[in-house]
C-alpha positions as CSV (number, residue, x, y, z in Angstrom):
1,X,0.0,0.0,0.0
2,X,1.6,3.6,-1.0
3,X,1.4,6.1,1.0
4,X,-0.6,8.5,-1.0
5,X,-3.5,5.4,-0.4
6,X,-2.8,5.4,3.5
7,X,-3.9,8.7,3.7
8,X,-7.1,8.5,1.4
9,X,-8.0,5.5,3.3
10,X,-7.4,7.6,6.4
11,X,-9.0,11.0,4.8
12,X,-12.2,9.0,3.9
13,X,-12.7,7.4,7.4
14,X,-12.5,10.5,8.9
15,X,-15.3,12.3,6.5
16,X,-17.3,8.6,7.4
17,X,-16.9,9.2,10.8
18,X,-17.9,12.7,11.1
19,X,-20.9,11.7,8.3
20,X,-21.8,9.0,11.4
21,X,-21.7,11.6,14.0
22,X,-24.2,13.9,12.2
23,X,-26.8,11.4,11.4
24,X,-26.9,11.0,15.0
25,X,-29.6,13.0,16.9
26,X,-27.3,13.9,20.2
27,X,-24.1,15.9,19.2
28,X,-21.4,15.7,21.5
29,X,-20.8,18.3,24.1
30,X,-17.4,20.5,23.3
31,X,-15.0,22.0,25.5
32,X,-15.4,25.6,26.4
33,X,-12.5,27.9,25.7
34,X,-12.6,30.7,28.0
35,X,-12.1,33.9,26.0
36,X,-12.9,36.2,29.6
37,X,-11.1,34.8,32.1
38,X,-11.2,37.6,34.4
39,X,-14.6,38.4,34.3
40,X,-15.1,34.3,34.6
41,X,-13.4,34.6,37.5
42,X,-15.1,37.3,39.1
43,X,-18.6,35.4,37.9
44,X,-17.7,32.9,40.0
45,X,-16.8,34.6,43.0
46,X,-20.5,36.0,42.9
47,X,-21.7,32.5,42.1
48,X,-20.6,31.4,45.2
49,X,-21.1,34.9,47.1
50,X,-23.8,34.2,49.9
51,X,-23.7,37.7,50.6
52,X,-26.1,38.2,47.5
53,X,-29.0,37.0,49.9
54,X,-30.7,38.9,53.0
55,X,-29.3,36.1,55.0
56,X,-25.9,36.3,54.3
57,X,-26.2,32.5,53.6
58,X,-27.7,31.4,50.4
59,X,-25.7,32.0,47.3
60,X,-26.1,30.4,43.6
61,X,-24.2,27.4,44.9
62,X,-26.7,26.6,47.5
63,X,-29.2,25.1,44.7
64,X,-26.8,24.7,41.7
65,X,-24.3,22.8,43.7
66,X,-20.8,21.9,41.5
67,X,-20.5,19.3,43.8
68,X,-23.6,17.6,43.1
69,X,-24.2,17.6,39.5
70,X,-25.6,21.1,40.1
71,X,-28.5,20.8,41.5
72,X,-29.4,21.1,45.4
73,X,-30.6,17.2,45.6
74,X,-33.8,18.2,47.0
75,X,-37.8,18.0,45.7
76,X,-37.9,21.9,45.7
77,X,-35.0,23.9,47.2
78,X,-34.8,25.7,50.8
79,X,-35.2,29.5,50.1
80,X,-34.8,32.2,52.5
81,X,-36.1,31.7,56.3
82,X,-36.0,27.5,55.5
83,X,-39.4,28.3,52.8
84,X,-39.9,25.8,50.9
85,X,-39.4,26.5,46.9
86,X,-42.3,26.0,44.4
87,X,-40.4,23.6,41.9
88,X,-37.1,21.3,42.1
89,X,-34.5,23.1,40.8
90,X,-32.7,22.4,37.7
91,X,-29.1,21.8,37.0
92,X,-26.4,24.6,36.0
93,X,-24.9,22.3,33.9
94,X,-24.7,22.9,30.2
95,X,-27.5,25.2,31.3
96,X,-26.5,27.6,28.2
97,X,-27.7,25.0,26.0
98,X,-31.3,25.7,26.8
99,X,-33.7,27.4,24.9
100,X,-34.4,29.3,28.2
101,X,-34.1,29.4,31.9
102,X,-36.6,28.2,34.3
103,X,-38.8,25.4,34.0
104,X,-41.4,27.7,32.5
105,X,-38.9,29.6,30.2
106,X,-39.8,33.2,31.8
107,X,-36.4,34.2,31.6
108,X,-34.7,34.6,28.1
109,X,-31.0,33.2,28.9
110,X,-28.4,32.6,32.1
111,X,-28.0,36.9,32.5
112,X,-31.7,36.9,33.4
113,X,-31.8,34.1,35.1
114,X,-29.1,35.0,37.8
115,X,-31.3,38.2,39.0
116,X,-34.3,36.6,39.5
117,X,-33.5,34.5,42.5
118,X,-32.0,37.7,43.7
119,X,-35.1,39.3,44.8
120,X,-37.0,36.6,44.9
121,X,-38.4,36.6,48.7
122,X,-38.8,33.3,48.8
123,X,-35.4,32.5,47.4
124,X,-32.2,34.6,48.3
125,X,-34.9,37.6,49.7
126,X,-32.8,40.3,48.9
127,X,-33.2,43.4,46.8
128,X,-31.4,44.3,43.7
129,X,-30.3,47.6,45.0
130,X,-29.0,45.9,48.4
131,X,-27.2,42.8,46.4
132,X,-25.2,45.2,44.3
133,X,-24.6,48.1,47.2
134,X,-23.2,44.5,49.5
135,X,-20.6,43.9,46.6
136,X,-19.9,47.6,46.3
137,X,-18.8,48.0,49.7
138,X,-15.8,45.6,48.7
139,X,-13.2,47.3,48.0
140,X,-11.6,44.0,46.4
141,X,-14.8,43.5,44.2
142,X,-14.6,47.1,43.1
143,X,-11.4,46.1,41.6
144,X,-12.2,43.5,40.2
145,X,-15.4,45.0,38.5
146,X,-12.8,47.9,37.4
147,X,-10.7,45.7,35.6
148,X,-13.5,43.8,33.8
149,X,-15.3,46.6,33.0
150,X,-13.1,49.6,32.9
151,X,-15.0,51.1,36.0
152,X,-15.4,50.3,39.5
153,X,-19.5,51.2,39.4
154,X,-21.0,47.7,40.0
155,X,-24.7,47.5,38.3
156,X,-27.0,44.3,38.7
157,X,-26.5,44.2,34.9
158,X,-22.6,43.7,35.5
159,X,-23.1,41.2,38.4
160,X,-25.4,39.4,36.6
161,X,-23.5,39.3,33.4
162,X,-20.3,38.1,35.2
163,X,-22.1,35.0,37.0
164,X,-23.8,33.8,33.5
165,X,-20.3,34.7,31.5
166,X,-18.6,31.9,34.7
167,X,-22.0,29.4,34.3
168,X,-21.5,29.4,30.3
169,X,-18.1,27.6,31.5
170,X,-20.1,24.9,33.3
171,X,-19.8,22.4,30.8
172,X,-19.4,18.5,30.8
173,X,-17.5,17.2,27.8
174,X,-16.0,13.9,27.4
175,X,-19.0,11.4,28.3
176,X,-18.4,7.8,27.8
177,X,-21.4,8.6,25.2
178,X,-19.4,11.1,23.4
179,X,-16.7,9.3,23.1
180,X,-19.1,6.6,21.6
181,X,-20.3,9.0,19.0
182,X,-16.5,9.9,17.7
183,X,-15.7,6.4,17.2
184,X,-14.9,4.3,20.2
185,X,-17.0,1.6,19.8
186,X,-16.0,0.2,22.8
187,X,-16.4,3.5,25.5
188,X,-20.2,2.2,26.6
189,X,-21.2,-1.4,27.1
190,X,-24.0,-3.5,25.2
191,X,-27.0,-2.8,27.3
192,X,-26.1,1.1,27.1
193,X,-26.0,0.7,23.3
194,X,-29.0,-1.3,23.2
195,X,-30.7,1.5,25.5
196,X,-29.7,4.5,22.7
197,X,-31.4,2.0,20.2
198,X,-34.8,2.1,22.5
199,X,-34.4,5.5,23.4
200,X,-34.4,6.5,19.2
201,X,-36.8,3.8,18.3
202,X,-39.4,4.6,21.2
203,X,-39.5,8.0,20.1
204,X,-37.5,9.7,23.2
205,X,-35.3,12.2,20.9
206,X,-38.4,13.7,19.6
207,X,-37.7,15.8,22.5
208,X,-34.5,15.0,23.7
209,X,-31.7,15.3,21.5
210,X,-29.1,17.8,20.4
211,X,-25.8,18.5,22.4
212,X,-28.1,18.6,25.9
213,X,-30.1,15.7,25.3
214,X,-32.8,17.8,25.7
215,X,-33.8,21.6,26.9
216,X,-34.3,23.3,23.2
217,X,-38.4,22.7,23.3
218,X,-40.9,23.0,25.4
219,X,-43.8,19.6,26.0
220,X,-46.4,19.0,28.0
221,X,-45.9,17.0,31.0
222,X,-48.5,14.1,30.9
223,X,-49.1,14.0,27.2
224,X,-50.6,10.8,26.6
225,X,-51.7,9.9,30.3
226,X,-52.2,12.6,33.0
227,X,-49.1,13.1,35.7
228,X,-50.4,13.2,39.2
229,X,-48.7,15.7,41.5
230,X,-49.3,18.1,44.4
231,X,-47.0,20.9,43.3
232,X,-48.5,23.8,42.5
233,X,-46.3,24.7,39.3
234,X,-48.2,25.2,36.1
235,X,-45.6,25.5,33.3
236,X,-45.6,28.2,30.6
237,X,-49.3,28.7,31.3
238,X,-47.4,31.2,34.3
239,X,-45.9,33.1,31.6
240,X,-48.4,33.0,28.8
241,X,-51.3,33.1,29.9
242,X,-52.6,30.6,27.0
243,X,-54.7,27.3,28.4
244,X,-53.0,25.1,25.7
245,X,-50.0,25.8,28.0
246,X,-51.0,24.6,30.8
247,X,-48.3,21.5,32.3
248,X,-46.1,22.7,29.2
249,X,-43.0,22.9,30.9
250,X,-39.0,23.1,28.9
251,X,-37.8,19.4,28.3
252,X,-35.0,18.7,30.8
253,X,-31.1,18.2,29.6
254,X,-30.7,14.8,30.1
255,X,-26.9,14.8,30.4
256,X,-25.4,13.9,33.8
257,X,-28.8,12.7,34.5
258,X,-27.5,10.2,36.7
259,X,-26.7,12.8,39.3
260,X,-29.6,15.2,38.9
261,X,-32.1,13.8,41.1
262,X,-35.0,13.7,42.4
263,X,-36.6,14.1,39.1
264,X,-39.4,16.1,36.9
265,X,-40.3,19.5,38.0
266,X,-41.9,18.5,41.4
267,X,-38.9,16.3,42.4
268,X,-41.4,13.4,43.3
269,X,-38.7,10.5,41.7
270,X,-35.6,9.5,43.1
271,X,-34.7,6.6,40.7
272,X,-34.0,6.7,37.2
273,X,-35.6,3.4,36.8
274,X,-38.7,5.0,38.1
275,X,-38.2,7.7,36.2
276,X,-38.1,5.8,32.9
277,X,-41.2,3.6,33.7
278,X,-43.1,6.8,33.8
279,X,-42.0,8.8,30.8
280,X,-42.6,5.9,28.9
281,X,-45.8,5.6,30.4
282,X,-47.5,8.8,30.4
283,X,-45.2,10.6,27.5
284,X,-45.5,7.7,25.2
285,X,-48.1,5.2,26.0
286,X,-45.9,2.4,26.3
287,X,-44.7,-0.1,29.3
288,X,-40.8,-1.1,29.5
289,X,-39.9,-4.6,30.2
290,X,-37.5,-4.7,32.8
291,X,-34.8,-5.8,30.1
292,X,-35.3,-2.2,28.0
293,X,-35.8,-0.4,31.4
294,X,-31.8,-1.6,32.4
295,X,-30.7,-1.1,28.8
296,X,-32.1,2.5,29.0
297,X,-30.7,3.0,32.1
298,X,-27.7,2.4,31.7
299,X,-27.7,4.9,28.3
300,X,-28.7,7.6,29.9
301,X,-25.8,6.8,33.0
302,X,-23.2,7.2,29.7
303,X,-24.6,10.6,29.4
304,X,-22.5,11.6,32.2
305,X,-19.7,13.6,31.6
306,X,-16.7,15.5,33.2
307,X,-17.7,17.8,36.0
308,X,-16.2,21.3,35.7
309,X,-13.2,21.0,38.3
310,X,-13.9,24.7,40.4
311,X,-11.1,26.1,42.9
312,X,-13.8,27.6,45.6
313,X,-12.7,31.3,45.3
314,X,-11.5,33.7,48.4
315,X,-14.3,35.9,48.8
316,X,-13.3,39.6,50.4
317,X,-14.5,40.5,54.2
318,X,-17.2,42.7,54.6
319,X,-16.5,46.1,56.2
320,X,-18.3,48.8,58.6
321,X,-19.8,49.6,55.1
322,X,-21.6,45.7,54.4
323,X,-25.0,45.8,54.7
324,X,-25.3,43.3,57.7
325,X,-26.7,39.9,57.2
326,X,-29.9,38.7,58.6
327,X,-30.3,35.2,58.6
328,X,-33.3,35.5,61.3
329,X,-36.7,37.3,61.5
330,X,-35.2,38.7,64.8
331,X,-31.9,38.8,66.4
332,X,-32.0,35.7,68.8
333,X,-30.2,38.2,71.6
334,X,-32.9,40.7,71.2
335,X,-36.6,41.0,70.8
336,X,-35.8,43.8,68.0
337,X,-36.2,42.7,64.2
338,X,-32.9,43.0,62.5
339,X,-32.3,45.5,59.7
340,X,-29.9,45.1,56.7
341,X,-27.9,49.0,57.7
342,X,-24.7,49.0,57.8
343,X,-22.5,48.4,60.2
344,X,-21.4,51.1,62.5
């Protein structure tokens, strides 16, 4: 064999193999490269600032945990004064795939997403005006907003676009899966490729496909069969208004999925087995045998990918000029109420 032939041969496999790849209805997840590195790093000081929240203890971290997939691993997550949230919340992960934010899509992309929680009362409970005057009093973050932004003025537009700039980072590339899809034949075992075979043939990549596995449409939830639930959350009906989108919540990325529970919007599921049973039942109409519930199973574990590897950051102290935490109603050493002034 010449040489000139060896690389045809080797030419033409590649153009076979990337022909393979886009056939396929899930597209491998890519590595980020960080073109802001400062203002990433300053995004994710704020990510895991709990001094963004009246109590001084709830940051972004608290229900996007990194170490956890991240997700908070509860039904619904623990907002401000231990309330209980409306709807489980969903991962940060590859969350700038999605079509939207929120389970009902209300806001546009991660930017809006990061100042809703903000002054959400039953979330973080703080105020726009206080978040950004708490990070102002920093001389450390004025710096650093300086030499992101050319200024030291911090705006909830700049704090909000330096948190979604870090959680565009939060990728996870390099799942056994994608390593299936360029070529190793060999990177998931039998019943996982048996599982992707189901979970095209049963219809699942209707909604879940592209690099997420899922997140760029929105579906009803119970669309053959009704779901039964107790939480309160209507879907994009909330945002709306239209009775034809009522239960219509985003589809769900799928990757990591393994790590993501409890599942659905309610957080009602804890296994993925269980979880499977019952998309297939009331999405599709149809009842897995306990052979095609493994095989899909263990797909979906392949989905899993590397988890973004985060050095916590070294957040500045607060000064005589830091709005004050308050963590209680009242001060447990006084009958006063707390207020969020700054110290004297």
């Amino acid at each position: 064999m010449t040489k000139l032939t060896s690389i045809a041969i080797f030419i033409a496999g590649i153009f076979a193999s990337a022909h393979a790849i886009s056939a396929e209805p899930i597209e491998v997840i890519k590595v980020v490269k960080v073109t802001e590195p400062e203002k990433v790093e300053l995004g994710k000081m704020l990510f895991f600032e709990p001094r963004l929240s009246k109590s001084g203890y709830i940051s972004c971290n608290s229900c996007h945990n990194l170490a956890t997939g991240g997700v908070d691993a509860l039904p619904t997550s623990v907002g401000h004064n231990w309330q209980q949230g409306p709807i489980n919340s969903p991962t940060v992960l590859n969350a700038n795939y999605m079509l939207a934010q929120f389970w009902d899509g209300r806001a546009s992309d991660l930017q809006a997403q990061a100042a809703g929680p903000i002054e959400n009362p039953k979330e973080m409970g703080y105020s726009h005006a206080l978040a950004t005057q708490t990070i102002a009093s920093m001389p450390a973050y004025r710096a650093h907003f300086a030499k992101v932004y050319g200024d030291e003025n911090v705006t909830i537009d700049r704090l909000t676009d330096a948190i979604s700039t870090f959680e565009k980072t939060l990728v996870t590339p390099n799942s056994p899966f994608d390593q299936y899809l360029l070529g190793k034949q060999d990177a998931i075992s039998v019943d996982a490729k048996a599982g992707y075979q189901l979970f095209k043939s049963k219809g699942c990549v209707s909604c879940h496909n592209g690099p997420a596995v899922g997140g760029t449409m929105y579906m009803k939830m119970g669309l053959i069969k009704p779901f039964h639930t107790n939480n309160p959350a209507e879907g994009r009906i909330a945002v709306t208004g239209k009775e034809a989108d009522k239960f219509v919540f985003k589809v769900p990325t799928l990757r990591n999925i393994e790590l993501t529970y409890p599942y659905f919007h309610d957080g009602s599921v804890w296994t993925l087995e269980e979880a499977v049973n019952t998309m297939a039942d009331i999405q599709l109409g149809q009842k897995l045998s306990d052979k095609e519930n493994l095989e899909m199973v263990a797909f979906l574990v392949s989905l899993t990918g590397d988890q973004p590897q985060i050095t916590l950051p070294i957040l500045p102290p607060s000064n005589k000029n830091t709005p004050r935490p308050v963590p209680f109603s009242h001060d447990p050493m006084s009958s006063k109420p707390v207020s969020s002034e700054p110290l004297k």
